[in-house]
C-alpha positions in Angstrom: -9.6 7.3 13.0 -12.4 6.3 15.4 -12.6 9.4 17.3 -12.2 11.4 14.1 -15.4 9.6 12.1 -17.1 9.7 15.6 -16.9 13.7 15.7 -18.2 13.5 11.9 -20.5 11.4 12.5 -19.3 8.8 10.1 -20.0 5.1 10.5 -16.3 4.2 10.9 -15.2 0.1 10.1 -11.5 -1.3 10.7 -9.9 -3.1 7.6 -7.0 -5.4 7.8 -5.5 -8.1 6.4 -3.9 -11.5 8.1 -2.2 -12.2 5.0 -2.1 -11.2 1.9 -1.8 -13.4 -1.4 -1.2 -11.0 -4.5 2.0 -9.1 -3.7 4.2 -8.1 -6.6 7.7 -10.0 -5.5 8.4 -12.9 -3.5 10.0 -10.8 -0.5 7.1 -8.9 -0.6 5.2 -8.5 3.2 2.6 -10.7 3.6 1.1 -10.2 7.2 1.4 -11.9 10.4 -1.1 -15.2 9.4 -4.4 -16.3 10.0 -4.4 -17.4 13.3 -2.3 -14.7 14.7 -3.9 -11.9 12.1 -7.2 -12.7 13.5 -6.4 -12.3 17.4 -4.8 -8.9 16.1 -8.6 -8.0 14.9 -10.9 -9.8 17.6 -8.4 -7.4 20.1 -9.0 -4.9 17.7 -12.7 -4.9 17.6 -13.1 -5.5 21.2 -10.6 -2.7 22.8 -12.2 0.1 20.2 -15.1 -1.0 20.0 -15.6 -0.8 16.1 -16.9 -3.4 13.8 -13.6 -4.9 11.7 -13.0 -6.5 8.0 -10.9 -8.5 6.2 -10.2 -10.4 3.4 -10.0 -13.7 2.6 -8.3 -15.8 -0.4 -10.0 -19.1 -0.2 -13.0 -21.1 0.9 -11.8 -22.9 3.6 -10.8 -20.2 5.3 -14.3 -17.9 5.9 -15.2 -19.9 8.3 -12.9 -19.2 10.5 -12.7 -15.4 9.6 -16.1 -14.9 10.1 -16.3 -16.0 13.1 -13.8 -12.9 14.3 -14.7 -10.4 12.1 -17.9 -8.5 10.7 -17.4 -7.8 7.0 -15.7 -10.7 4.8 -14.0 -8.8 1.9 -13.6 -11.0 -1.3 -10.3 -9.6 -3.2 -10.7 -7.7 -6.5 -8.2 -10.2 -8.7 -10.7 -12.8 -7.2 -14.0 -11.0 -7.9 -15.5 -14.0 -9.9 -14.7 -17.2 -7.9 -17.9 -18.3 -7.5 -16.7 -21.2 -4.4 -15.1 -18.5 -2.2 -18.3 -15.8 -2.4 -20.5 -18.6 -1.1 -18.3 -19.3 1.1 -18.2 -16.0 2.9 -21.7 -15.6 2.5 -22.7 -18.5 4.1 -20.9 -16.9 7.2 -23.9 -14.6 7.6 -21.8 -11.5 7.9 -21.5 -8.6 5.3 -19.8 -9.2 2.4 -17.5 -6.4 0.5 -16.7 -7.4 -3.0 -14.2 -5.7 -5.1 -14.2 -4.9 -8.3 -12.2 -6.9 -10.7 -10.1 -4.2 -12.4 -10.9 -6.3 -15.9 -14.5 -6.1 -15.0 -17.6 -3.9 -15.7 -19.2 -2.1 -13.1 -22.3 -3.5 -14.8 -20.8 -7.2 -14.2 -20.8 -6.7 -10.8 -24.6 -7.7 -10.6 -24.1 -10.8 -10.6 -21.5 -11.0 -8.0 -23.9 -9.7 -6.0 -26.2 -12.5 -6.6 -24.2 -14.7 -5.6 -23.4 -14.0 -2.0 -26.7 -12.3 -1.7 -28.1 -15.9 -3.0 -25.7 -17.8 -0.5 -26.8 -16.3 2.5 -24.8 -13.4 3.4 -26.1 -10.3 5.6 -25.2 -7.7 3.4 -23.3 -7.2 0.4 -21.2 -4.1 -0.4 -19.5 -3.4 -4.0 -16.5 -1.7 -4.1 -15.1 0.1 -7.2 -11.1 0.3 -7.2 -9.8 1.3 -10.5 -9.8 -0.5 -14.3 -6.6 -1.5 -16.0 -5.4 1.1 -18.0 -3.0 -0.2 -20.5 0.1 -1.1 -18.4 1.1 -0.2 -14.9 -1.8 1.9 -14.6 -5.6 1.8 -13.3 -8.1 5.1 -14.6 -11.9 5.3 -12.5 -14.6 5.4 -14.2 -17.1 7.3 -12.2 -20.4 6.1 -13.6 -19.4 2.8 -12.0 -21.2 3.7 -8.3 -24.9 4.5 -10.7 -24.0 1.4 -11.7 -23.2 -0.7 -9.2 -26.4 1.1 -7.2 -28.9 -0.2 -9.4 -28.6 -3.5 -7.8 -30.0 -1.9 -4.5 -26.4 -2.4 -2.5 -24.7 0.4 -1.2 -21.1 1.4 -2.8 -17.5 2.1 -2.1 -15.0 4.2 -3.4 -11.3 2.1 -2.8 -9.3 5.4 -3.0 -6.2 3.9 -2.2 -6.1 1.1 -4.2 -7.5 3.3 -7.0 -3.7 5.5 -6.9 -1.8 2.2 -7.5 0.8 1.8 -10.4 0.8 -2.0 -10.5 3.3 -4.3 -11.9 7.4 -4.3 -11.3 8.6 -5.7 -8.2 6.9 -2.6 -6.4 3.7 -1.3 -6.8 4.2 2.3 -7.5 1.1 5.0 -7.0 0.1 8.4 -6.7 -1.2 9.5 -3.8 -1.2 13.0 -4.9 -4.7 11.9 -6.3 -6.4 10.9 -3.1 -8.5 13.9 -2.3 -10.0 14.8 -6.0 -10.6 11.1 -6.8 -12.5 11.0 -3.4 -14.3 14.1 -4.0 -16.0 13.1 -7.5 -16.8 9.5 -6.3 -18.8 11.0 -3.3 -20.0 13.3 -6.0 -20.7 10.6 -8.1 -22.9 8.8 -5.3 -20.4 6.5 -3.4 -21.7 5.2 -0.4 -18.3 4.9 1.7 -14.5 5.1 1.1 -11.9 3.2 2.1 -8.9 5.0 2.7 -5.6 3.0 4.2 -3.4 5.1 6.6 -0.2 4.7 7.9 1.6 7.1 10.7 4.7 7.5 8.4 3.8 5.9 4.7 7.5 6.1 3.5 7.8 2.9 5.7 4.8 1.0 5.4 5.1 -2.8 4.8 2.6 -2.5 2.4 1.6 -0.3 -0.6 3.8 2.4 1.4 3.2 4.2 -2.3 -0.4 4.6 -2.0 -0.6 5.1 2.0 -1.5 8.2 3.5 -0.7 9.9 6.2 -2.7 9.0 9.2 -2.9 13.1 10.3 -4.0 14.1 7.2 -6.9 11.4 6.8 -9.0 13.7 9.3 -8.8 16.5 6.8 -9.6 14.5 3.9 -12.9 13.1 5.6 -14.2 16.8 6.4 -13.7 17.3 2.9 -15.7 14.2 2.1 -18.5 15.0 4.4 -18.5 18.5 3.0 -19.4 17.4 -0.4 -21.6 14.8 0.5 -24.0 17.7 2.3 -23.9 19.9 -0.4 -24.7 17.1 -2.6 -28.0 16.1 -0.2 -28.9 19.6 -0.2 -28.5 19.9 -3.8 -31.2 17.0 -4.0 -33.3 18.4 -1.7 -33.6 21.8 -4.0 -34.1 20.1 -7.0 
């Protein structure tokens, strides 16, 4: 993924997570831990030589993220906990927050306050799907106007945006991926995140949603492609 954004020209950021707190069943993987999930990044980031993120669940433990990692990621389903954005703000690094999918992208203003108010470096806001009825999340692409008007840059979740939640599996459709991608650049996202996996079918985690690491090069091309016709589309008019 590196080498592949690097021939594109992409800015290119490693996300991972030491553990992860909403799974759908109990047996559910949850990650190797803090302490051993953040030597896997600080490895990570220094072997590669790419900035890394991650996410964190509560307050007490952005301290100790942050000090590994460059982007603190505050979790959709915890979009509004005023304690923990602070928190990771007060780190100084970038903060990604995710849009609650039973929030507004107009409500995400004020989320941005928050860790912008608290200190933190940068903020990003992420748009990964609305609850659509049950077991189902639809994208609403005005959300990245939206979310720009507050002056932070924006990101498309594509992955996260396929999933079928609910059940003691989160199903998905990764069939999706590439036109949902396309309109949200179209629509003026700033940056996708995309997860990859080298054989999906047996990822610990959202296997449903994954896709395939040798396709992800393909899909970025694609992405870049419509992003320069969209810039020179702006430039005619």
């Amino acid at each position: 993924m590196r080498d592949v954004c690097a021939r594109l020209n992409v800015p290119f950021v490693f996300k991972a997570s030491y553990a992860k707190a909403n799974r759908s069943a109990v047996e559910s993987y949850r990650g190797p831990g803090l302490n051993a999930g953040l030597d896997m990044l600080a490895a990570i980031r220094c072997e590669f030589g790419v900035p890394v993120l991650t996410d964190v669940h509560d307050p007490g433990e952005a301290g100790t993220a942050g000090a590994v990692v460059d982007v603190l990621q505050i979790p959709a389903f915890l979009s509004r906990q005023t304690a923990l954005i602070e928190a990771a703000a007060r780190t100084g690094k970038v903060v990604n927050i995710k849009k609650g999918q039973f929030l507004a992208p107009g409500d995400m203003e004020q989320a941005a306050e928050k860790a912008s108010a608290a200190g933190a470096g940068g903020v990003l806001l992420t748009e990964r799907g609305t609850t659509f009825g049950y077991g189902d999340l639809v994208v609403d692409m005005r959300s990245f106007a939206i979310m720009a008007a507050t002056g932070w840059p924006t990101v498309f979740d594509v992955t996260h945006s396929l999933q079928q939640p609910g059940g003691r599996v989160t199903g998905g459709r990764r069939e999706f991926a590439l036109p949902l991608a396309r309109a949200a650049v179209a629509a003026g996202a700033d940056a996708v995140f995309l997860e990859t996996h080298p054989d999906p079918a047996n990822a610990l985690s959202d296997a449903a949603t994954m896709l395939p690491l040798a396709e992800a090069g393909q899909i970025l091309e694609s992405l870049v492609r419509v992003r320069e016709a969209l810039l020179v589309g702006e430039t005619w008019l």
